[in-house]
C-alpha positions as CSV (number, residue, x, y, z in Angstrom):
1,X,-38.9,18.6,19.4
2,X,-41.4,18.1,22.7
3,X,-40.9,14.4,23.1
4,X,-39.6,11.3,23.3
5,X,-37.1,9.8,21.2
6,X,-38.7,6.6,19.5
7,X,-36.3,3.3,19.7
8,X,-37.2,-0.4,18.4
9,X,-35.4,-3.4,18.9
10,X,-34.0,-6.5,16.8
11,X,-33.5,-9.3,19.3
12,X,-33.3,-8.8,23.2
13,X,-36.4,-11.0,23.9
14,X,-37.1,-13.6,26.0
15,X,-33.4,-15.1,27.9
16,X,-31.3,-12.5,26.2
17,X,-29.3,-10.9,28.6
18,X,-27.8,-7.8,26.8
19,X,-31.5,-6.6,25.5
20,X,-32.4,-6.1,29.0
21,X,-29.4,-4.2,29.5
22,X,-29.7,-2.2,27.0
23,X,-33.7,-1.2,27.5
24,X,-32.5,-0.1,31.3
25,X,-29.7,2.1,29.9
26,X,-31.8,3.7,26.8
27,X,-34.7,4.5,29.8
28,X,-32.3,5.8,32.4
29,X,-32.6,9.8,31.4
30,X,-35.9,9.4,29.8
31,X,-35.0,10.7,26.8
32,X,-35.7,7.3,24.8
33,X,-38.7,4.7,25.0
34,X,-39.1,1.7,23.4
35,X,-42.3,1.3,21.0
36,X,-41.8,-1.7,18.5
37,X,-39.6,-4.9,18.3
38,X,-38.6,-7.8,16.5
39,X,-37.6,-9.3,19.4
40,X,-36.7,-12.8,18.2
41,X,-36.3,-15.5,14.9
42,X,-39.5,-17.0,16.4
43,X,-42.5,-15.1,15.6
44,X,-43.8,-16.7,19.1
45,X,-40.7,-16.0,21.4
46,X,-41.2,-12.3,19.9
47,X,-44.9,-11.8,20.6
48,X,-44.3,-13.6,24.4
49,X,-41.3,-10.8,25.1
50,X,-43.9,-8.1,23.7
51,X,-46.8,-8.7,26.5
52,X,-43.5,-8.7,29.4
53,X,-42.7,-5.2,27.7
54,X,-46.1,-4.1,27.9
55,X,-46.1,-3.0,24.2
56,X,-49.4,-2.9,21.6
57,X,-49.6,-6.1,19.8
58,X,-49.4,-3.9,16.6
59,X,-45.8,-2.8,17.3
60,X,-44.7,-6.3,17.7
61,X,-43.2,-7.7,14.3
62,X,-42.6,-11.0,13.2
63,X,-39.1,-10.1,11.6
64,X,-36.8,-7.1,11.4
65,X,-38.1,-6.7,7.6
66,X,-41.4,-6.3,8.7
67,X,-40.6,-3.9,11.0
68,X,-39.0,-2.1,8.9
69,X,-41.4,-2.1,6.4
70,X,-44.8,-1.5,8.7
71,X,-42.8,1.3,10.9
72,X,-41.6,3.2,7.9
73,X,-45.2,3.6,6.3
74,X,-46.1,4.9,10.3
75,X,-46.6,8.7,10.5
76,X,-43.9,10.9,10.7
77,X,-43.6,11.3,14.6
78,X,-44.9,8.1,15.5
79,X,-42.9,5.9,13.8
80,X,-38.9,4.4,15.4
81,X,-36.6,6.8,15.0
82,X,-34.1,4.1,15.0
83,X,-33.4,1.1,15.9
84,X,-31.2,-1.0,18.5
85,X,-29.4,-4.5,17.4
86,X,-29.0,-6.7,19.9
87,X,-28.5,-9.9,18.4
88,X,-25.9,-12.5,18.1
89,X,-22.8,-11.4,16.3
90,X,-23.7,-13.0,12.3
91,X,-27.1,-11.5,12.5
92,X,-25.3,-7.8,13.2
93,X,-24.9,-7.0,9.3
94,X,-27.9,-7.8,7.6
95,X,-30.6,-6.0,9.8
96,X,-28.3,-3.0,10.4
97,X,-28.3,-2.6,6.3
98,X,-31.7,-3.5,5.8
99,X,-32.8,-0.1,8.8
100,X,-30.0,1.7,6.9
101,X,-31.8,1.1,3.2
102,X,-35.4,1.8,5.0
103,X,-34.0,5.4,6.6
104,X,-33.7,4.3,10.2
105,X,-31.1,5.3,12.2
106,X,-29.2,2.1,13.8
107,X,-27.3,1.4,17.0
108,X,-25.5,-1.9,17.3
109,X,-24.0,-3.9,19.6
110,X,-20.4,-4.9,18.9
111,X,-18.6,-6.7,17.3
112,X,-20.6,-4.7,14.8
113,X,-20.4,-7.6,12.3
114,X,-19.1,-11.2,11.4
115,X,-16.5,-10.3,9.5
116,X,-14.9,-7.2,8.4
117,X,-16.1,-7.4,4.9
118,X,-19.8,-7.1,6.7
119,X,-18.2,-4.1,8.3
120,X,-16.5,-2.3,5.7
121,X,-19.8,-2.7,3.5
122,X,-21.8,-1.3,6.5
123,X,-19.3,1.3,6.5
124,X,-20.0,2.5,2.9
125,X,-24.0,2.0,3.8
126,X,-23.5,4.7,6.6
127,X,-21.7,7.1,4.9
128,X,-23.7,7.0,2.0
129,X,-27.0,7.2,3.6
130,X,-25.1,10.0,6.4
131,X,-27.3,8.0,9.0
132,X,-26.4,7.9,12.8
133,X,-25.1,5.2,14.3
134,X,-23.5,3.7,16.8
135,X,-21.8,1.3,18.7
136,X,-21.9,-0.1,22.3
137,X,-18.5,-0.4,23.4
138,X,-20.0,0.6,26.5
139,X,-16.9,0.7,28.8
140,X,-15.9,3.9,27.3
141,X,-19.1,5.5,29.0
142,X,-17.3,5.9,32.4
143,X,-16.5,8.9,33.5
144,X,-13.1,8.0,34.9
145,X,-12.2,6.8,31.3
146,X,-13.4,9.9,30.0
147,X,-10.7,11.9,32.5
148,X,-8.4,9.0,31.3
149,X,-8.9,10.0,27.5
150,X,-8.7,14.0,28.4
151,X,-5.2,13.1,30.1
152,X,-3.2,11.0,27.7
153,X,-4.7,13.0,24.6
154,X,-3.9,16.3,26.6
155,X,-0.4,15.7,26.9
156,X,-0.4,15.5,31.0
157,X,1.3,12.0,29.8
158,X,3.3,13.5,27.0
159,X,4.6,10.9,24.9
160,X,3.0,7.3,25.0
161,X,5.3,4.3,25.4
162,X,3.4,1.8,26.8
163,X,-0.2,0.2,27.0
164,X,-1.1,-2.3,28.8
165,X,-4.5,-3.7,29.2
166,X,-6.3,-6.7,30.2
167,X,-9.7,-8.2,30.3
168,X,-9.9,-11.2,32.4
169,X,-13.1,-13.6,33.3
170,X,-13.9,-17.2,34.1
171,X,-17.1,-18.1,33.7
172,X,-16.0,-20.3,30.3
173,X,-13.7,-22.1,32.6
174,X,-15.5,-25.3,31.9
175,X,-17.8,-26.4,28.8
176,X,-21.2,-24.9,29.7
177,X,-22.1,-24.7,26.4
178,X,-22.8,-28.4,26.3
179,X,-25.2,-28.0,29.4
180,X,-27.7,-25.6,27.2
181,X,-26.2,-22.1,28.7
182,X,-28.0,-19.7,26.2
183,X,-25.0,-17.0,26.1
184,X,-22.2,-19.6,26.0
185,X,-23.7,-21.5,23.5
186,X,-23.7,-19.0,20.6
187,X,-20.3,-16.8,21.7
188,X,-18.4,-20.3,21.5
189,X,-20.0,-20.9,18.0
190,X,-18.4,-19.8,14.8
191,X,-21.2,-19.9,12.9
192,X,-23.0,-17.3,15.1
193,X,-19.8,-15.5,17.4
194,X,-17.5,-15.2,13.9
195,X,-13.1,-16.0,13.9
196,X,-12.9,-15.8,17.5
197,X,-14.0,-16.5,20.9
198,X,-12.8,-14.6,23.3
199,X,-10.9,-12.1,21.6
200,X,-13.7,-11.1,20.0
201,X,-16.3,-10.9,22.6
202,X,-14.0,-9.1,25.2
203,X,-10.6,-8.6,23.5
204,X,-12.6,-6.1,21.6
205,X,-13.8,-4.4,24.0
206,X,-9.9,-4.1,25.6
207,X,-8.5,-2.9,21.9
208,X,-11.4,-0.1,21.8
209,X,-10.2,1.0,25.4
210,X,-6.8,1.6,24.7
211,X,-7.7,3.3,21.3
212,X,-10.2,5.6,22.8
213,X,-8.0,6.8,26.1
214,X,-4.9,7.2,23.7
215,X,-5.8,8.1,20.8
216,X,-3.6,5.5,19.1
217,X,-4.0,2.9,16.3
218,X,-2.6,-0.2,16.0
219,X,-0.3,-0.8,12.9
220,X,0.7,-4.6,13.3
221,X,0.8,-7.3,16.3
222,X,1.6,-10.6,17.4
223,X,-0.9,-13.3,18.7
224,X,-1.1,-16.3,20.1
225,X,-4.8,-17.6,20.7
226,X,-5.4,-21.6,22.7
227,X,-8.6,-22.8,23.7
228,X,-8.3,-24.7,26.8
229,X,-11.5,-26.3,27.4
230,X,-11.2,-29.9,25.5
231,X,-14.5,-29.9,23.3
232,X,-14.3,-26.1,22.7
233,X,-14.6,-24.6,18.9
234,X,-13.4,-21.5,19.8
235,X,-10.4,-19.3,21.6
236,X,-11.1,-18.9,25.9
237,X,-7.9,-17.0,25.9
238,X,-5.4,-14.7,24.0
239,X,-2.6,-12.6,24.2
240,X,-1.2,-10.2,21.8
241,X,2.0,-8.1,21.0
242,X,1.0,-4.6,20.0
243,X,2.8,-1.6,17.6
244,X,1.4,1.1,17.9
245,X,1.3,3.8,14.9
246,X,3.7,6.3,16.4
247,X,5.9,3.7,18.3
248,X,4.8,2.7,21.1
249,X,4.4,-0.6,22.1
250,X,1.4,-2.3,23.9
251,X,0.1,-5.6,25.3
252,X,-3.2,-6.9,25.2
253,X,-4.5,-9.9,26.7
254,X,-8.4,-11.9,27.3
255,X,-9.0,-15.1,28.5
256,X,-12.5,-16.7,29.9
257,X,-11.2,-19.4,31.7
258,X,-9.3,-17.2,34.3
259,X,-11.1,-18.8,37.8
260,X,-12.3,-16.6,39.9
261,X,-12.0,-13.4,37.5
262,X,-15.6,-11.7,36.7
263,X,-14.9,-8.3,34.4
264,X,-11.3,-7.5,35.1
265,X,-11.2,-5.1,32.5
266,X,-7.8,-3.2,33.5
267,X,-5.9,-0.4,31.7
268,X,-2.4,1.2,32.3
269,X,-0.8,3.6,30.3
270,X,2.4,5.1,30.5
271,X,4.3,7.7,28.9
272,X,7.5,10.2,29.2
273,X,6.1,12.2,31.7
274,X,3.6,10.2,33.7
275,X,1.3,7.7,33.7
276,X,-2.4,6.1,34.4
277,X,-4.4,3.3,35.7
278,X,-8.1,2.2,35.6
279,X,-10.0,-1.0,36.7
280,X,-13.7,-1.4,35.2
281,X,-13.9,-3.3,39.1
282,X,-13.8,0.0,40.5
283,X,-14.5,2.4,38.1
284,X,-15.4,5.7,40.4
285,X,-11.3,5.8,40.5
286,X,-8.6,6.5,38.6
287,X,-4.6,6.4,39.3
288,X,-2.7,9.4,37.8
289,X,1.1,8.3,38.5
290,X,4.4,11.4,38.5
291,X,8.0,10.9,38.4
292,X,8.4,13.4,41.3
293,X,5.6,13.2,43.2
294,X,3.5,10.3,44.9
295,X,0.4,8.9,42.9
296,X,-3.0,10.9,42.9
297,X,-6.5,9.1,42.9
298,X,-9.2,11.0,40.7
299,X,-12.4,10.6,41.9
300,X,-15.5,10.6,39.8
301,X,-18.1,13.6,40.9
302,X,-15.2,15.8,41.3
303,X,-15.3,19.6,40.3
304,X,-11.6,19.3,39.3
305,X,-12.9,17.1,36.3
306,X,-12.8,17.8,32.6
307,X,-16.0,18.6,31.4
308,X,-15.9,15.1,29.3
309,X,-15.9,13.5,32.5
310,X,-18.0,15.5,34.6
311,X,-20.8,15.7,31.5
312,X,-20.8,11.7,32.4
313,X,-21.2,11.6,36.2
314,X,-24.6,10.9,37.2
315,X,-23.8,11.1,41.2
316,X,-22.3,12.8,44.0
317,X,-19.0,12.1,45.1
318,X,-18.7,8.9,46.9
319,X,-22.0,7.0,44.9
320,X,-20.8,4.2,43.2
321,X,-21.6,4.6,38.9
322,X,-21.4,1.6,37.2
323,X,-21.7,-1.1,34.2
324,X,-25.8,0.3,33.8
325,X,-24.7,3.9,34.0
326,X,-21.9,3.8,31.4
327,X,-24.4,2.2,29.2
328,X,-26.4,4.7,29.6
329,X,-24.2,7.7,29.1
330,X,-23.7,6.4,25.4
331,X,-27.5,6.0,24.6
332,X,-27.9,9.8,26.1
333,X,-24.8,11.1,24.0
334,X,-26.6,9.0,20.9
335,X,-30.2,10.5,22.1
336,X,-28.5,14.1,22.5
337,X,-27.0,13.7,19.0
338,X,-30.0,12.4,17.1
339,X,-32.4,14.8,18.6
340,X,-30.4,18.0,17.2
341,X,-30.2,16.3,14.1
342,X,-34.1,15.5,13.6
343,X,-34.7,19.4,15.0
344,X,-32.2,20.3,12.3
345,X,-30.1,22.1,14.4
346,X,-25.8,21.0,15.5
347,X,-25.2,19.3,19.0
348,X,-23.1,19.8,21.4
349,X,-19.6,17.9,20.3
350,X,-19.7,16.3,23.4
351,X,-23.2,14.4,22.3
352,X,-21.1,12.8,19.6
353,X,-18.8,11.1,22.1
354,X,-19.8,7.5,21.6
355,X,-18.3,4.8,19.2
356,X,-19.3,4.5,15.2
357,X,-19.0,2.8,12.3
358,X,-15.6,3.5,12.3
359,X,-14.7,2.0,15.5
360,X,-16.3,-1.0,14.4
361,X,-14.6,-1.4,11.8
362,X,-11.3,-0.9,13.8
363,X,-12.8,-3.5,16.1
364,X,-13.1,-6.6,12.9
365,X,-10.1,-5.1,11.5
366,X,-8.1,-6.3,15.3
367,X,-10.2,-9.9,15.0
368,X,-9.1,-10.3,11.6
369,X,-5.5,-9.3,12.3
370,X,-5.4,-11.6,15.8
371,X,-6.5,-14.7,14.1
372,X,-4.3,-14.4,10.9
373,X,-1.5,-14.2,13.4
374,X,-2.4,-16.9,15.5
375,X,-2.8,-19.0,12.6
376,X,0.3,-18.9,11.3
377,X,2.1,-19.4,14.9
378,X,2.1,-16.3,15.9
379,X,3.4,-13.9,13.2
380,X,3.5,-10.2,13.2
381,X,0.7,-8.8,11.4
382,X,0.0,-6.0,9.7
383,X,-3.1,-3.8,10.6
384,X,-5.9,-3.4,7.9
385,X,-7.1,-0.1,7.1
């Protein structure tokens, strides 16, 4: 297959923040271009972000159904291959299903859905259709995470006892939303963000983190969520008691009101043998800590890497990678993955090292879970299947 992947978009137009984020990671290896959208509610706002993209006026759609509908009747080879979701959380479900039902392959931003019955159903859509798709927990695109995952799943841990991991910010410490701010707006909103605020814009991403470096599931927690800001409708911070399946124990806390904090996304694990530390701050290193011995810093561009990790790095030792690059090293894993599939052939397992359907799932199921605690004063809860 000589060319290009073809990608479309739902959402990401005009003052969206994470569609620009996510065109510069798709283009990064030149393996993907974009070449339709339904960039926004407003058939307007949509053509308007379609002459900034440079795109024909013909591949510009007035809604995601359109798209759909006009794209799939395209030639084979010239129509999307699949399409990207980047719109607010409770518009996740309904144009994911709808590219499902019309044979398009989907990647979503997370959460995936509104609720976990949206992401149980879209569960049952993927599996039943055995469509691609995945999900943009970004953070687990970095290379140093990727050594993190290939040393507490290798044993060079043994055991795991303990996870901690945090995701601090501030930029919510006061009500923006009220001044207009686009992003704040609809991620304090339940109607558009879902159960919760903070845990599940960034709280997810910290539960997905942990899961992916250990390899462990939650089975029940504790939760307390507050929302500081007077005026606000949703949770700006949370922490949370975790079981693991397996016994260990773990804590997990977000907050947006933290002053002075911008992505403190921070991991340490520990186990009988050893443990490990990463901060999403400075990603290019990670802490490996012995019993016997003092700690060792890992280094991303390293030869002494795993091949999970060195199949991420983009640059020599000593170049900083960062929040773009990790982005990107899921869309090429996804691009890998659905190329071999459309020439018929198997990819490399390491192509299908990005988050799914079932991870998002996971994700609603720790929402759901955090808020039934916190609702009834901080109870333990049970994990959903």
């Amino acid at each position: 297959m000589s060319r290009k992947i073809r990608m479309g978009m739902v959402g990401g137009g005009q003052g969206s923040a994470i569609g620009k984020v996510h065109r510069m990671a798709a283009a990064l290896d030149g393996q993907l271009e974009l070449v339709c959208g339904a960039f926004s509610s407003d058939p307007r706002r949509s053509k308007a972000s379609c002459a900034e993209l440079y795109l024909p006026a013909d591949r510009v759609y007035d809604s995601y159904a359109e798209m759909f509908e006009r794209e799939r009747r395209r030639p084979e080879g010239d129509r999307m291959d699949f399409v990207v979701i980047v719109t607010p959380n409770h518009l996740h479900y309904a144009p994911a299903a709808a590219a499902l039902k019309a044979g398009f392959h989907v990647m979503c931003d997370k959460p995936m859905t509104f609720s976990l019955a949206e992401a149980r159903k879209l569960k049952t859509l993927v599996d039943r259709t055995g469509l691609l798709f995945g999900l943009t927990h970004n953070y687990t695109g970095y290379p140093m995470v990727k050594e993190a995952r290939e040393l507490a799943r290798g044993g060079k841990l043994g055991a795991i006892r303990k996870i901690v991991v945090e995701y601090p910010q501030g930029w919510l410490h006061e009500l923006i939303e009220a001044t207009g701010q686009k992003q704040a707006a609809w991620r304090t909103d339940p109607a558009r963000s879902g159960a919760a605020g903070c845990m599940g814009d960034i709280g997810t991403h910290a539960e997905n983190l942990a899961e992916y470096i250990t390899g462990l599931r939650i089975d029940s927690l504790c939760a307390e969520l507050t929302t500081f800001v007077k005026g606000r409708k949703l949770d700006d911070d949370g922490n949370v008691l975790i079981r693991y399946q397996g016994g260990a124990r773990g804590i997990l806390h977000a907050s947006q009101i933290a002053i002075d904090e911008e992505n403190g996304l921070n991991i340490r694990v520990w186990g009988e043998k050893g443990g490990l530390q990463w901060r999403q701050e400075e990603p290019n290193t990670l802490i490996l800590k012995r019993p016997d011995g003092p700690r060792q810093l890992i280094r991303s561009g390293q030869g002494y890497l795993s091949r999970r990790a060195r199949r991420a790095c983009r640059l020599p030792a000593g170049h900083p990678e960062g929040f773009i690059e990790a982005f990107a090293n899921l869309y090429r894993n996804y691009a890998e993955a659905l190329r071999a599939r459309l020439a018929g052939r198997k990819p490399d397992p390491l192509a299908l090292d990005f988050p799914t359907v079932d991870d998002g799932v996971r994700g609603m199921a720790f929402i759901e879970a955090v808020v039934k605690s916190a609702r009834a004063g901080a109870k333990w809860v049970k994990m959903a299947e």
